[in-house]
C-alpha positions as CSV (number, residue, x, y, z in Angstrom):
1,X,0.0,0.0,0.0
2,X,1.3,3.8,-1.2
3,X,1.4,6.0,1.3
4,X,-1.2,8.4,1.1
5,X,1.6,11.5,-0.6
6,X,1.6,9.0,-3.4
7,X,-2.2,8.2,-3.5
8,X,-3.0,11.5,-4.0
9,X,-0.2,12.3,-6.4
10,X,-1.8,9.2,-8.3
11,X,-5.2,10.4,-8.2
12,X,-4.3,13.7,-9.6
13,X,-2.4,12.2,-12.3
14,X,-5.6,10.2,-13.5
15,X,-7.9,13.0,-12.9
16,X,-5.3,15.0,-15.2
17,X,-6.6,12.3,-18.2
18,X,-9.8,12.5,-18.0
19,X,-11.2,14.3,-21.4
20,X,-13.8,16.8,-19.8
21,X,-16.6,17.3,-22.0
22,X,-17.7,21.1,-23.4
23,X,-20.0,23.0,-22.1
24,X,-21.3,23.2,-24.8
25,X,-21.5,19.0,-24.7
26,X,-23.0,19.6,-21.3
27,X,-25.8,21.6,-22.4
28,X,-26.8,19.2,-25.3
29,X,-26.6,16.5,-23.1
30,X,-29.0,18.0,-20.6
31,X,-31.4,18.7,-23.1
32,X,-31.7,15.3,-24.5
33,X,-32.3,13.9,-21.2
34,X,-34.6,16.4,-20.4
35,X,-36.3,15.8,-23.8
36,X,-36.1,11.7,-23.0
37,X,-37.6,12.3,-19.4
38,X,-40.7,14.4,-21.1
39,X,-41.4,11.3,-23.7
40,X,-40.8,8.5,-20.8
41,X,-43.2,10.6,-18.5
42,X,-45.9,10.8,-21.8
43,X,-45.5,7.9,-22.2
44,X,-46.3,6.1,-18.8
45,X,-49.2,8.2,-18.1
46,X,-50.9,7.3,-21.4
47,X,-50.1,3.1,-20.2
48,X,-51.6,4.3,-16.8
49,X,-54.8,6.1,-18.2
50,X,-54.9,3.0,-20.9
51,X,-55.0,0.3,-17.8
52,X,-57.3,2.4,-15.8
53,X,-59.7,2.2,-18.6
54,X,-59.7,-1.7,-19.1
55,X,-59.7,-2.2,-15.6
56,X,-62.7,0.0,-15.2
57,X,-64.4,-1.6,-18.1
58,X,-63.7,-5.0,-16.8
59,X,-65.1,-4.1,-12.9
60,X,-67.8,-2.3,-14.2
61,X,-67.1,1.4,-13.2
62,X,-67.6,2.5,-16.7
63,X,-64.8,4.2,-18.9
64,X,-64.2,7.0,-16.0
């Protein structure tokens, strides 16, 4: 085991490495999963209201 001098020397040497993206990368990024979250969310509530129908239908609540 390294002291810790060398650990961190190490850990700063990898860090240095690392290909940060752009903020302009960021941004993009964010969007999309914004945009992804939106269409998931759309999604799942049109399965929910679909299920809730055809379980009402099937116990006899009606369609509401």
């Amino acid at each position: 085991m390294a002291n810790p001098f060398e650990f961190i020397q190490d850990v700063r040497t990898e860090a240095g490495k690392v290909t940060w993206p752009t903020r302009r990368e960021t941004g993009i990024t964010t969007v999309m999963v914004l945009i992804m979250v939106v269409l998931a969310a759309v999604f799942f509530v049109a399965v929910d209201e679909i299920i809730h129908f055809g379980v009402s239908l099937i116990l006899g609540y009606g369609a509401l």
